[in-house]
C-alpha positions as CSV (number, residue, x, y, z in Angstrom):
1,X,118.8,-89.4,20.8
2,X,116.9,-90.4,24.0
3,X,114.6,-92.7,24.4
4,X,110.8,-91.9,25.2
5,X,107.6,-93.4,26.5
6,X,104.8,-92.2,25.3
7,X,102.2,-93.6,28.3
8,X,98.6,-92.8,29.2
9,X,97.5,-93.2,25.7
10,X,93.6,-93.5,25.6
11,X,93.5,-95.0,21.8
12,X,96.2,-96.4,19.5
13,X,95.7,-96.8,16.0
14,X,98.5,-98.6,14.5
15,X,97.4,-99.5,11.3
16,X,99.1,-102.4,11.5
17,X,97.8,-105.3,9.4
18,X,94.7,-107.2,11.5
19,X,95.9,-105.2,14.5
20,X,92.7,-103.3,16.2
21,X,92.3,-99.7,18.2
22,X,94.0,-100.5,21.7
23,X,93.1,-99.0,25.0
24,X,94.8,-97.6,27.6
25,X,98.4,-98.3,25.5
26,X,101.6,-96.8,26.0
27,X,104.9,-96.8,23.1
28,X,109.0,-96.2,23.2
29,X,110.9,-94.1,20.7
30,X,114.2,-95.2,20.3
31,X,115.7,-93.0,18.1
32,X,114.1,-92.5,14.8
33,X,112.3,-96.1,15.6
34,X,109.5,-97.3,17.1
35,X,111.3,-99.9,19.9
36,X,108.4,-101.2,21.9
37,X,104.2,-100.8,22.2
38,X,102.0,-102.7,24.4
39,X,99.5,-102.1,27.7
40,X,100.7,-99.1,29.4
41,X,100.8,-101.1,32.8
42,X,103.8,-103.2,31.2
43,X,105.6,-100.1,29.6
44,X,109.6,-100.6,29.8
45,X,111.6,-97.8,31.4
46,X,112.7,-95.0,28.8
47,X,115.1,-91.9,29.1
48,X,111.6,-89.6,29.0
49,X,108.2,-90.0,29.5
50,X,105.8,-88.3,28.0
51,X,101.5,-88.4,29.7
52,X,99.6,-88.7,26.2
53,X,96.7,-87.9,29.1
54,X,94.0,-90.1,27.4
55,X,94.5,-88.6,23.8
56,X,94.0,-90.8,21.1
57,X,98.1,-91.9,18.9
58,X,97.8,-92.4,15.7
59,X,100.2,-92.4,12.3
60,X,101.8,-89.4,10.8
61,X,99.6,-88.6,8.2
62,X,101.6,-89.3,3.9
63,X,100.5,-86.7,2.2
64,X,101.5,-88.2,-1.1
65,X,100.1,-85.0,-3.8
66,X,101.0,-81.5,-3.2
67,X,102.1,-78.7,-5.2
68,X,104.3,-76.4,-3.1
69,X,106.5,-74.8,-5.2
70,X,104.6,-71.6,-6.4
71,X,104.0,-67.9,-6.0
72,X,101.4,-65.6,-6.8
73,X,97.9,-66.1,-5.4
74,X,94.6,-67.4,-7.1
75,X,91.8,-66.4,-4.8
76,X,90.0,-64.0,-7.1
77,X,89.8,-67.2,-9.6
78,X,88.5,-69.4,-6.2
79,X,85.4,-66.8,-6.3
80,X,85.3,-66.7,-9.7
81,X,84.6,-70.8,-9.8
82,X,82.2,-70.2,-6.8
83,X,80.3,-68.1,-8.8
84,X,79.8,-70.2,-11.3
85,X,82.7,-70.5,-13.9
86,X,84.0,-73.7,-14.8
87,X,87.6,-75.1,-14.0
88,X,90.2,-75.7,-16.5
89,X,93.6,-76.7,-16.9
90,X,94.4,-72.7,-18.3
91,X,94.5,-71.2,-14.7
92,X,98.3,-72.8,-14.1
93,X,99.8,-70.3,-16.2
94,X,99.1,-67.6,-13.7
95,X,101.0,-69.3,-11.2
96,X,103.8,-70.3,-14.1
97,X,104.0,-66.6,-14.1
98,X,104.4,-65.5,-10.6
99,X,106.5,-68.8,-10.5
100,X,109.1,-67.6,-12.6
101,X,109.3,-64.3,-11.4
102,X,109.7,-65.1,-7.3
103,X,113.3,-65.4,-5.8
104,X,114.5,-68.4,-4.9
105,X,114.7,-67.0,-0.7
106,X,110.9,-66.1,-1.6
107,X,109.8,-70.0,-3.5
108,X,111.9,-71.3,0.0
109,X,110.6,-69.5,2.6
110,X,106.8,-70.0,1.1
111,X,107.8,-74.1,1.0
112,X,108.8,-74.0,4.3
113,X,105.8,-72.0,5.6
114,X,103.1,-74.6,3.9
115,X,105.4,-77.9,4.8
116,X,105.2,-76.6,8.9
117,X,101.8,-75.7,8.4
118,X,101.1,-79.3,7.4
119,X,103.5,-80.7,10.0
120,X,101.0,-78.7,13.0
121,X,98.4,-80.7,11.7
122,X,100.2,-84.1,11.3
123,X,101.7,-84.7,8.6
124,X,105.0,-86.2,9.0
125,X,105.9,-87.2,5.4
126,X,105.2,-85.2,2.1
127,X,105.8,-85.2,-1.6
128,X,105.3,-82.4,-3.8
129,X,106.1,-81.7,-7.6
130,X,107.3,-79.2,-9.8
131,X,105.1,-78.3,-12.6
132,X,104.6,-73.6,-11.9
133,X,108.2,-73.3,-13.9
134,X,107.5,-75.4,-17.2
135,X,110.9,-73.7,-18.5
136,X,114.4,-75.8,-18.5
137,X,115.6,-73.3,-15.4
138,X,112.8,-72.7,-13.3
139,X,111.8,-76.3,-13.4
140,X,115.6,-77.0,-12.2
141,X,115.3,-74.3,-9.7
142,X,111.9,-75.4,-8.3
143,X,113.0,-79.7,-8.3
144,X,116.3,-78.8,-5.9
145,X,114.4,-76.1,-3.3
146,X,111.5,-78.8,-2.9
147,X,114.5,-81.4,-2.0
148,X,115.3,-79.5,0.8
149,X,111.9,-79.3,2.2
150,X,109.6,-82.7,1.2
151,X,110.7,-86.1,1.5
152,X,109.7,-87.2,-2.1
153,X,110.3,-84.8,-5.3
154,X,108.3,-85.5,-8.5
155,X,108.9,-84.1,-11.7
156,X,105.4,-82.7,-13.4
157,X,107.1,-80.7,-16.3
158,X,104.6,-82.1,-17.8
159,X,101.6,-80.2,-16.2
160,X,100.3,-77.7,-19.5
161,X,102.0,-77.0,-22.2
162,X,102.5,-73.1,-21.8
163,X,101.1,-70.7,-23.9
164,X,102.6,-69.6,-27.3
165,X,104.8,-73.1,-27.7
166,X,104.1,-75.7,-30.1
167,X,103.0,-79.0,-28.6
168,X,105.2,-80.8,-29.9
169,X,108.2,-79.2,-29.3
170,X,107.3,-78.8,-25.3
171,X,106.9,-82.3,-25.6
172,X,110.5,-83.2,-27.0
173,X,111.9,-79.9,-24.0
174,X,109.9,-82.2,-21.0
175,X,111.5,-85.5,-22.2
176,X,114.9,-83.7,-23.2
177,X,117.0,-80.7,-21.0
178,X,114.4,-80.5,-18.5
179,X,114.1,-84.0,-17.5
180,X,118.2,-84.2,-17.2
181,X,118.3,-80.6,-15.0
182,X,115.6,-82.1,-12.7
183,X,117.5,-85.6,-12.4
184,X,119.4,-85.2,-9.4
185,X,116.5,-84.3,-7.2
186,X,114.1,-86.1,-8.5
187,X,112.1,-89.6,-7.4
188,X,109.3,-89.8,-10.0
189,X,108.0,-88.2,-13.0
190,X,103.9,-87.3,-13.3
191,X,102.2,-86.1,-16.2
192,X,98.3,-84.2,-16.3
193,X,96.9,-86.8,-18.8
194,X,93.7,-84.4,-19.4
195,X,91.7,-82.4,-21.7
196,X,93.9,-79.1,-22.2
197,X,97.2,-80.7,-20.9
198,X,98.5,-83.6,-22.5
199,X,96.6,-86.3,-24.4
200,X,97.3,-90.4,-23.7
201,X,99.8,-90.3,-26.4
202,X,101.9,-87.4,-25.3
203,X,101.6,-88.3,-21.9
204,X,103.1,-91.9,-22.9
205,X,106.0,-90.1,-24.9
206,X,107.0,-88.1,-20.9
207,X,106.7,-91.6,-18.5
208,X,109.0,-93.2,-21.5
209,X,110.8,-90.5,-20.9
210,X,110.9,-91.0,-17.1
211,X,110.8,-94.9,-17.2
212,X,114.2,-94.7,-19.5
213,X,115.7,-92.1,-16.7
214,X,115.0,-94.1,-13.8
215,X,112.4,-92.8,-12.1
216,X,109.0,-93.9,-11.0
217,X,105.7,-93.2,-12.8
218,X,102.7,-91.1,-11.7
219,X,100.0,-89.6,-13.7
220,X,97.0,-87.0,-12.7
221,X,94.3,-88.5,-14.6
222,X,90.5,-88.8,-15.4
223,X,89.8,-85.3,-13.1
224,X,87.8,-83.5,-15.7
225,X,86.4,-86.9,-17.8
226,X,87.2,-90.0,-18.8
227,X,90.7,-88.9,-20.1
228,X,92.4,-92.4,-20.7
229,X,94.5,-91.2,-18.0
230,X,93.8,-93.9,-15.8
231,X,94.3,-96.9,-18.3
232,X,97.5,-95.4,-19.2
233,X,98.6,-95.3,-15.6
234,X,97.7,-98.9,-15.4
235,X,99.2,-99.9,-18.3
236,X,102.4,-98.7,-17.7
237,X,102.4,-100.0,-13.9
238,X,102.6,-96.0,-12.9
239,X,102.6,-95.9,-8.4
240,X,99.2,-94.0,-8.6
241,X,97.2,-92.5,-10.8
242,X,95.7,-89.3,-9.0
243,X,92.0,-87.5,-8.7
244,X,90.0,-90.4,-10.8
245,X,86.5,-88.6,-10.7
246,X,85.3,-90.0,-13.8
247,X,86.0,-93.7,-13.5
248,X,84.2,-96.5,-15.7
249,X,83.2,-99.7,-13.9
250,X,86.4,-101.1,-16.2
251,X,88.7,-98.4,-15.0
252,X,87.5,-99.0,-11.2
253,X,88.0,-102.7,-12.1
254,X,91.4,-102.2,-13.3
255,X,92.7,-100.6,-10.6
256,X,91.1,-103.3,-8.3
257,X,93.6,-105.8,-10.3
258,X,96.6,-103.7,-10.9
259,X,99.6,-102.2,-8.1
260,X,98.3,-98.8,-9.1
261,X,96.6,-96.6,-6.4
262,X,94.1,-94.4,-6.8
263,X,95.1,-91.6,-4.9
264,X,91.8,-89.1,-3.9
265,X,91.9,-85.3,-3.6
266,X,88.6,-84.7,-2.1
267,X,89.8,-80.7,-1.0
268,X,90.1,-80.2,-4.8
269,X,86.8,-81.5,-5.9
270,X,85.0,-79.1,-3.0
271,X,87.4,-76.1,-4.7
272,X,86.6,-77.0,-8.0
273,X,82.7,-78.4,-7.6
274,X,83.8,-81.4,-9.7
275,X,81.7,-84.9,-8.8
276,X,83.6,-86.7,-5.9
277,X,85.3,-89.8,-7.2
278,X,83.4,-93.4,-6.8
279,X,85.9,-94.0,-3.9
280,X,83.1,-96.8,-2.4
281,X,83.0,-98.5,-5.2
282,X,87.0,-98.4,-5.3
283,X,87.6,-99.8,-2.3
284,X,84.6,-102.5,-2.5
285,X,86.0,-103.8,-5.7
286,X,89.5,-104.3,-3.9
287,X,91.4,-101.4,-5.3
288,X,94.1,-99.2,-3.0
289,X,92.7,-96.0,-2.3
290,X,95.2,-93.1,-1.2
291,X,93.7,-89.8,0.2
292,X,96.4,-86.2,-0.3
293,X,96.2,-82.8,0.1
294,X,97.1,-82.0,-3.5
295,X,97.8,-78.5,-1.8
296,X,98.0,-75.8,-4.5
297,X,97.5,-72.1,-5.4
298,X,94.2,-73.0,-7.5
299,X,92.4,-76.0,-7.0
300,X,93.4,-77.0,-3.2
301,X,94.8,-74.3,-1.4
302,X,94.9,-76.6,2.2
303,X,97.6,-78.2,4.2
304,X,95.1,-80.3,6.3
305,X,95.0,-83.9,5.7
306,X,92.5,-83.6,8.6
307,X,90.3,-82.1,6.3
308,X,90.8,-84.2,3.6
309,X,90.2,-87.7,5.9
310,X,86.8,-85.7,7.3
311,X,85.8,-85.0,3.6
312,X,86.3,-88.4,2.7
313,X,84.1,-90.2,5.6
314,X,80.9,-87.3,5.4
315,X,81.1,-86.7,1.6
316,X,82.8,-89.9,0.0
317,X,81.2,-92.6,2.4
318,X,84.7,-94.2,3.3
319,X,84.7,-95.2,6.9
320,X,86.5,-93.9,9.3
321,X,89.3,-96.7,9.2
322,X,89.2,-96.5,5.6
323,X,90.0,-93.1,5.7
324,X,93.0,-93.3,7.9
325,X,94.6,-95.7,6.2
326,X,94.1,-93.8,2.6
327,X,95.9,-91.3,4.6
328,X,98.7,-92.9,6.0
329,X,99.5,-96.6,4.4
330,X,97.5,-95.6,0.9
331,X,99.8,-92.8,0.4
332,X,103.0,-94.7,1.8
333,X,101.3,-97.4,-0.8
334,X,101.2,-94.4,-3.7
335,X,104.8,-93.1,-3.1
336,X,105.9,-96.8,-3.1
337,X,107.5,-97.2,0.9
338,X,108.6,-100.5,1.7
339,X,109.7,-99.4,5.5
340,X,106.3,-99.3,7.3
341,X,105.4,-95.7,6.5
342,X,101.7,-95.0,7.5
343,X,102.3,-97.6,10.4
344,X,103.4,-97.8,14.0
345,X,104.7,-100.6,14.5
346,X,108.4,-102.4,16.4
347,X,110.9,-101.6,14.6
348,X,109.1,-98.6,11.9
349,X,109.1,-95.3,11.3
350,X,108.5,-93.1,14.9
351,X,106.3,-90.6,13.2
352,X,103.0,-90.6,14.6
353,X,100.5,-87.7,16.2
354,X,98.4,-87.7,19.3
355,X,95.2,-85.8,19.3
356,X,93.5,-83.4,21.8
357,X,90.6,-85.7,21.5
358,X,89.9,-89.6,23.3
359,X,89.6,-91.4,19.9
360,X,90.3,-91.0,16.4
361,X,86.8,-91.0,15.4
362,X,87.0,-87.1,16.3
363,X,88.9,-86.2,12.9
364,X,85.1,-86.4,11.7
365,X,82.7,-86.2,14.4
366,X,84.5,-82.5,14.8
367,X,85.1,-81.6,11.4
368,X,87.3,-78.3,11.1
369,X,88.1,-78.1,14.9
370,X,91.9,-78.5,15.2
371,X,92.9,-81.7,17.4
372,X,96.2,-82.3,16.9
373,X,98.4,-81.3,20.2
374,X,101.7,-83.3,19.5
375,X,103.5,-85.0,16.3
376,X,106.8,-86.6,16.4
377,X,108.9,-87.0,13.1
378,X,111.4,-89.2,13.3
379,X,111.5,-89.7,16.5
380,X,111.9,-85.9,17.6
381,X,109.1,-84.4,18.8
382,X,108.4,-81.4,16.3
383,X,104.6,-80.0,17.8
């Protein structure tokens, strides 16, 4: 691959550690890598050259929570909520339905659809789950299609227990056949630790499960109340522990002490009109904050991380370099990347976006308006 010099850049944002905005910067690509950034009037030569024309470079965004395996569509229970009925847990099984029903050309071509949708807007790395089969096959089905579309595969078999089978014995199928026909194409295991899913105890039972099989450990906790979802994430040393909108001061303070990060789907909480999560009082008490999509047929149906990083600064009151980073390093951080993910820096990762706009502060001053104009994934220029 060629080499390319990405010059006239009006702000860089790195995200490198104690490293601030630069002006007037310039990078090289060198294959999948970042090879060399400094003042634009020292650039080195490069095969290309690309004239970033005063628009602001920043990370690709790591979208660390989404949920793109699925058919079917939800939008009549989206104006049902806005009218006033409450969310629950129960709504998955419509999409367990279509789920099961779609082709596997159809479940593909929708993945691919929603994984370029979120690469036009700048995200450059991706995990999504499993979790609309909650069957042995579909669950198999739905774990090797997302491996050929996101970078990181997590098993949520345990997402509700469907309707008309016994707890228990759901339990014992998750931890059993349908955690050995995921295996292959699988990094972590998650569990929806919640009222009307699974309770501390059975949601233990799965990450033992996972632990034993060698994957990682996530868990959707504490969304609807304080579901113990969070200790148990914390507990068990889980990567993240994902929505956290009802936190105790000892749950926020246990997550300031622990590896675990608390990974913040503000798109869901507008869709589902649940209280924002204490994200402040997160990050003031030290803890890791990661910001995702958690793109989904019910409770998030976006793609933009854009979005979610505005949300965060106007509703959540995370600055704006807080926000980045939750968006790029906290979900790098969430997914557990030890190669500079969510940085640009020598020698990392060449996926990075530059915006139609001078600096990044425009990802909230201009809520909704669409600013990215180019986004390179490893190293190739995809937008």
């Amino acid at each position: 691959m060629a080499s390319e010099l990405i010059t006239g850049i009006g702000e860089l944002t790195t995200l490198a550690d104690g490293e601030e905005r630069r002006r007037d910067a310039a990078l090289v690509i060198d294959g999948d890598r970042i090879a060399w950034i400094g003042a634009a009037a020292s650039a080195p030569a490069a095969d290309r050259r690309f004239d970033a024309a005063g628009g602001a470079v920043l990370p690709g965004w790591v979208d660390s929570h989404s949920h793109l395996v699925f058919a079917g569509d939800r939008s009549a229970e989206f104006e049902e909520r806005m009218a006033g009925r409450a969310y629950s847990a129960g709504g998955i099984g419509a999409t367990v339905t279509a789920t099961r029903a779609a082709s596997d050309d159809d479940l593909r071509a929708n993945l691919r659809r929603l994984r370029a949708e979120a690469q036009r807007q700048g995200t450059t790395f991706l995990e999504t789950k499993t979790g609309y089969g909650l069957d042995v096959e579909t669950e198999r089905r739905s774990a090797e299609l997302a491996a050929e579309v996101a970078d990181v595969v997590t098993f949520l078999g345990a997402h509700v227990v469907p309707a008309g089978i016994d707890p228990r014995a759901y339990v014992d199928l998750v931890t059993g056949p349908m955690l050995e026909a995921v295996r292959p194409w699988v990094r972590f295991i998650d569990v929806f630790c919640e009222t009307g899913a699974f309770d501390v105890d059975q949601s233990r039972e799965v990450l033992a499960a996972g632990r034993a099989a060698g994957l990682g450990l996530r868990v959707h906790g504490n969304q609807l109340g304080e579901s113990g979802g969070v200790a148990l994430a914390i507990e068990l040393g889980a990567a993240s522990v994902d929505h956290c909108n009802h936190l105790s001061l000892a749950d926020i303070d246990a997550l300031a002490g622990s590896d675990t990060v608390a990974t913040l789907l503000p798109a869901t909480d507008l869709s589902t009109r649940e209280a924002f999560p204490p994200a402040r009082e997160l990050i003031d008490a030290g803890a890791t904050v990661a910001l995702a999509s958690n793109c989904n047929p019910g409770s998030s149906y976006t793609t933009s991380m854009p979005f979610c990083v505005a949300t965060a600064v106007l509703q959540l009151r995370l600055t704006l370099d807080e926000a980045l980073r939750a968006a790029t390093r906290g979900g790098a951080r969430a997914l557990r990347l030890s190669d500079d993910t969510g940085t640009l820096v020598v020698g990392g990762p060449a996926d990075l976006q530059l915006l139609d706009a001078p600096s990044v502060s425009h990802l909230a001053y201009r809520p909704g308006v669409p600013l990215t104009r180019a986004v390179w994934r490893k190293g190739a220029r995809v937008v």
